[in-house]
C-alpha positions as CSV (number, residue, x, y, z in Angstrom):
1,X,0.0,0.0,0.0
2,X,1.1,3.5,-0.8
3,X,0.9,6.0,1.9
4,X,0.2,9.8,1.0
5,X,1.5,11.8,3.6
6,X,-0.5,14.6,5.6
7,X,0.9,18.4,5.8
8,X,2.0,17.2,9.5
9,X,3.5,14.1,8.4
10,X,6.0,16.3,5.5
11,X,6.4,18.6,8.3
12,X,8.3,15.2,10.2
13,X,10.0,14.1,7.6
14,X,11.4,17.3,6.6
15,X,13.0,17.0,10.0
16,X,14.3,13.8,9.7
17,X,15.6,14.5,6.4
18,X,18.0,17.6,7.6
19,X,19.2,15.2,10.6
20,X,19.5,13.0,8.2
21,X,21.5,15.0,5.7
22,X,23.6,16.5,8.2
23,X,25.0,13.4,9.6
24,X,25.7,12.6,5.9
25,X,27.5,15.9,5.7
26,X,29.1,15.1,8.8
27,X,30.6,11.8,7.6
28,X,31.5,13.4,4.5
29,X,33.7,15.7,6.8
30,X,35.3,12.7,8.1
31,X,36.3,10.8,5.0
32,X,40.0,11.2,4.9
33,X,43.6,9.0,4.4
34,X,43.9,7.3,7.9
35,X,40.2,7.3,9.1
36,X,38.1,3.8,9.9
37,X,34.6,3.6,9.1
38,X,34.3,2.4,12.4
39,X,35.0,6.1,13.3
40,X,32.7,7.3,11.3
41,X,29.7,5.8,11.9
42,X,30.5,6.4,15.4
43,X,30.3,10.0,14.8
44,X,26.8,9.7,12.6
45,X,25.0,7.6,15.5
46,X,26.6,10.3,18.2
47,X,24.9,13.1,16.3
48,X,21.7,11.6,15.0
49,X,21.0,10.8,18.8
50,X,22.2,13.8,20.1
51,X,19.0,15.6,18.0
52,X,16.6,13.5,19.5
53,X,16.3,11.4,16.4
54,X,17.1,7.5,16.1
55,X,19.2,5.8,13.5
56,X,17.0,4.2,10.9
57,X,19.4,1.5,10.1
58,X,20.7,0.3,13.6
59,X,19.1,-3.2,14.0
60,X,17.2,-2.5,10.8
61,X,17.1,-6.0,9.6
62,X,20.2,-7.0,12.2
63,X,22.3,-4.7,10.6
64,X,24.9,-3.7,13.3
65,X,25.6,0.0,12.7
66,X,24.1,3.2,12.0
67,X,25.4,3.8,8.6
68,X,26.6,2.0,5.7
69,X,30.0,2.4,4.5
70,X,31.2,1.3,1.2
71,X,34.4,1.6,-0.2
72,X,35.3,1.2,-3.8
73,X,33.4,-2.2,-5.0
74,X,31.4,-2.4,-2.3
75,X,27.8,-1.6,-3.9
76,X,25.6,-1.0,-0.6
77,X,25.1,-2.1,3.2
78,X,28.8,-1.7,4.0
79,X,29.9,-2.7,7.5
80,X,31.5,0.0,9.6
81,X,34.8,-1.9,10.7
82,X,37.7,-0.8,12.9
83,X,39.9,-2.7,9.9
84,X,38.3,-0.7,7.2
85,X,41.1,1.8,7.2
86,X,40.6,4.3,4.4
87,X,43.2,5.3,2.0
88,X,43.9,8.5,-0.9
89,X,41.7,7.3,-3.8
90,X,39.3,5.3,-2.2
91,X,35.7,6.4,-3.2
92,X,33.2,6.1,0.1
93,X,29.6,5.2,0.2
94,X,27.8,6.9,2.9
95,X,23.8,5.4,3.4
96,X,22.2,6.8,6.5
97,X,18.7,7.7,7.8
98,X,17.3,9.1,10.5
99,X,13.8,8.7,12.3
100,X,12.0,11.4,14.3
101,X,8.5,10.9,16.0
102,X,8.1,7.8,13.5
103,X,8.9,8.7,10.4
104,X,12.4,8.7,8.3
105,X,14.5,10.5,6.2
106,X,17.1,8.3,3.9
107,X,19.9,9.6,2.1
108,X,23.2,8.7,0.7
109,X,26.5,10.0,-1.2
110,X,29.9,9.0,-2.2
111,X,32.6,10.5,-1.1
112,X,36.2,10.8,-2.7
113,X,39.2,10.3,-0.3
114,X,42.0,12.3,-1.0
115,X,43.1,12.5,-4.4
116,X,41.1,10.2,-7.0
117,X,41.6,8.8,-10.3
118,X,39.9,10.1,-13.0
119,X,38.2,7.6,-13.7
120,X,36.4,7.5,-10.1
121,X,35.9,11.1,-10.7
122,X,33.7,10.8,-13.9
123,X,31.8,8.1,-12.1
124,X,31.0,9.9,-8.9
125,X,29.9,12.6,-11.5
126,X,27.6,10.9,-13.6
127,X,25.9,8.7,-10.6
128,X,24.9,12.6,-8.6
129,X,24.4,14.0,-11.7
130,X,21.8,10.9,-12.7
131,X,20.1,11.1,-9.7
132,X,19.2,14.9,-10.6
133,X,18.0,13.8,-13.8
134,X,15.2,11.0,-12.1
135,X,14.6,13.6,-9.4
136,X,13.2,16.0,-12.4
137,X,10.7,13.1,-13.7
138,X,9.3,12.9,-10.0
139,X,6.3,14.9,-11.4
140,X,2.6,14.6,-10.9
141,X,1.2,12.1,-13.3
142,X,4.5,10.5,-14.3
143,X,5.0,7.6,-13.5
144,X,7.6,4.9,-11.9
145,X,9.5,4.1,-14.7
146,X,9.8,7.5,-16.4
147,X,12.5,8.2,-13.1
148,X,14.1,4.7,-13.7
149,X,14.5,5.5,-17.3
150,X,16.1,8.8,-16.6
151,X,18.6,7.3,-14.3
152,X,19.3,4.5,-16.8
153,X,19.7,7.0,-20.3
154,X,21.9,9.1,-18.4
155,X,24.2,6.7,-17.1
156,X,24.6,3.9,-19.7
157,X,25.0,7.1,-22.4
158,X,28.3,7.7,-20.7
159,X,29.2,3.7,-20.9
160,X,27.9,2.7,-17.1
161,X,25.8,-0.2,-16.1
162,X,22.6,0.3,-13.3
163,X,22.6,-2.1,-10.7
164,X,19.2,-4.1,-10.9
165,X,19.0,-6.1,-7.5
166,X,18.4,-3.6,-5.4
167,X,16.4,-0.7,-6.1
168,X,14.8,2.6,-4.5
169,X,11.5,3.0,-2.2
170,X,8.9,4.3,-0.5
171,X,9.4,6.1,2.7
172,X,7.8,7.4,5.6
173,X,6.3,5.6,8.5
174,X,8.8,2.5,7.9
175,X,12.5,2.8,6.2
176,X,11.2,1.2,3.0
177,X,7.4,1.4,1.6
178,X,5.6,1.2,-1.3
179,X,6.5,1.8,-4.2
180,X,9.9,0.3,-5.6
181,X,11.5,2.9,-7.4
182,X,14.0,1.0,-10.1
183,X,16.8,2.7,-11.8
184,X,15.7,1.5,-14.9
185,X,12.6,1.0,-16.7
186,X,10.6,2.2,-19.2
187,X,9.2,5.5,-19.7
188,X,5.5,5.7,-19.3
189,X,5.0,2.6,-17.2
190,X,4.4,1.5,-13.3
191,X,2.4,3.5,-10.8
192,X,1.5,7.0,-11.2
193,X,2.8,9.4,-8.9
194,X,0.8,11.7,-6.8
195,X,0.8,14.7,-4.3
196,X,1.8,13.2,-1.0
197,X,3.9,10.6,-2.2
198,X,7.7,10.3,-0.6
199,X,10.0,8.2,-2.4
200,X,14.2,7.6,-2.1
201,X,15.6,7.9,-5.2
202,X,19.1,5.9,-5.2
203,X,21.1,5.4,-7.9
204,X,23.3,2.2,-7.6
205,X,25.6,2.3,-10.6
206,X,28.6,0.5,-11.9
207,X,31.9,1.1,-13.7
208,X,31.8,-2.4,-15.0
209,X,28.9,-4.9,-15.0
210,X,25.3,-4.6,-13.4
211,X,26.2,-8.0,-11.9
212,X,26.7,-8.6,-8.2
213,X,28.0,-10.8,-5.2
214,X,26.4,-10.9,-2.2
215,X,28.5,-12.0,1.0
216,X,27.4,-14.2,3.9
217,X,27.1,-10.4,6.3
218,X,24.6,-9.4,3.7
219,X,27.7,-6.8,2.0
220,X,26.7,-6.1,-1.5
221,X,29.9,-6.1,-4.2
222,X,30.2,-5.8,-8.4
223,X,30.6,-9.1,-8.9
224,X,33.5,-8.0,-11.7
225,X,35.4,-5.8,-8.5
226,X,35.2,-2.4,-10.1
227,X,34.1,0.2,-9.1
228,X,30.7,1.6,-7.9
229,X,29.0,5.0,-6.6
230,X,25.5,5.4,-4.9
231,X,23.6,8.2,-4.4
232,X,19.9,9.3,-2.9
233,X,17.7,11.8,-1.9
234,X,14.1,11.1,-0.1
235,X,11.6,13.7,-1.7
236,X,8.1,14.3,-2.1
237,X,6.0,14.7,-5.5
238,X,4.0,17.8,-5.0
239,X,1.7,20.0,-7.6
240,X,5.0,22.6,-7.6
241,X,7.2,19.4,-8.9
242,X,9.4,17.1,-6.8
243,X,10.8,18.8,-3.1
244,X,14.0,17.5,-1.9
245,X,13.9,16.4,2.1
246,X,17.3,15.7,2.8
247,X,18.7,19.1,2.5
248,X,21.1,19.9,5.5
249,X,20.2,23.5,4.7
């Protein structure tokens, strides 16, 4: 079932969106040569709490930390670790939410450590860049797969694959609702969207193959190794066009 949110309920979840997005910026802050991830996600849960919210992700499904952190090949659902010590070119996935009074914000970015190669560069670019480009479909009376298919012509134009196991989602009272929000599809097809509606947009994209391994801890890797970059936003489809939520500003 898909929930359309009240005026009080947005008014929530814009607040769990800026906590949200500034424990994102706050990890961002941190990514550097030297730095565990263990240390970061230490930080996020210290300030999430400290504004009265909760960390969506702690025990969400037995995951064991309050962000996910994934470096280089790692797709999604990271595992902070004390031995994940981060070095210059790395690229780091940050995934974190926060819940206030019941309801969640989601958001997620990758972050370059130090000095990167190029190559990482032009895929950190095009994944943020694709994500804008669904954001803009999120329109009254689109539909689903006209946001998928925005993400999709944007990235595989510059020569990268969309990752198809896992895809966007509702959000709101829980982490993940209705509807699934691929990063692919076709244009014109799935659910329409409405006024009221909050979705996470995520883009999950690959330097090499769509393809994927997933390890026994639930970690999420390209199943070729290469590289990958994730980004989201939660927003809401409104009559004056999609509003971003996660804004730390």
């Amino acid at each position: 079932m898909i929930f359309l949110k009240t005026k009080r309920e947005l008014q929530i979840m814009r607040k769990a969106g800026k906590i949200s997005a500034k424990a994102l910026k706050l990890a961002g802050e941190m990514v550097e040569p030297g730095v565990s991830t263990y240390d970061i996600d230490k930080k996020v849960r210290k300030y999430i709490e400290s504004e009265g919210a909760t960390p969506s992700f702690y025990k969400y499904g037995g995951f064991p930390a309050s962000s996910c952190i994934s470096v280089n090949n790692v797709v999604i659902h990271g595992i902070p670790s004390k031995k994940c010590i981060l070095k210059a070119g790395d690229i780091v996935s940050v995934d974190v939410g926060a819940c206030v009074d019941g309801f969640h914000g989601d958001n997620a970015y990758t972050f370059a450590c130090g000095k990167i190669s190029k190559e990482a560069e032009d895929l950190l670019n095009a994944t943020r860049e694709s994500l804008y480009e669904g954001i803009k479909q999120a329109q009254v009376n689109n539909r689903i797969g006209d946001i998928g298919n925005a993400v999709q012509q944007y990235v595989e134009a510059r020569t990268y694959s969309v990752v198809r196991d896992y895809v966007g989602h509702g959000v709101g009272a829980r982490l993940h609702e209705e509807p699934s929000v691929p990063n692919f599809g076709k244009p014109g097809r799935g659910i329409r969207l409405r006024p009221g509606m909050t979705i996470a947009i995520e883009p999950m994209i690959n330097l090499g193959t769509k393809d994927v391994d997933v390890l026994d801890d639930g970690t999420v890797l390209t199943k070729d190794r290469k590289l990958s970059a994730h980004f989201e936003h939660t927003i809401v489809i409104t009559d004056d066009g999609p509003k971003i939520l996660t804004l730390a500003d």
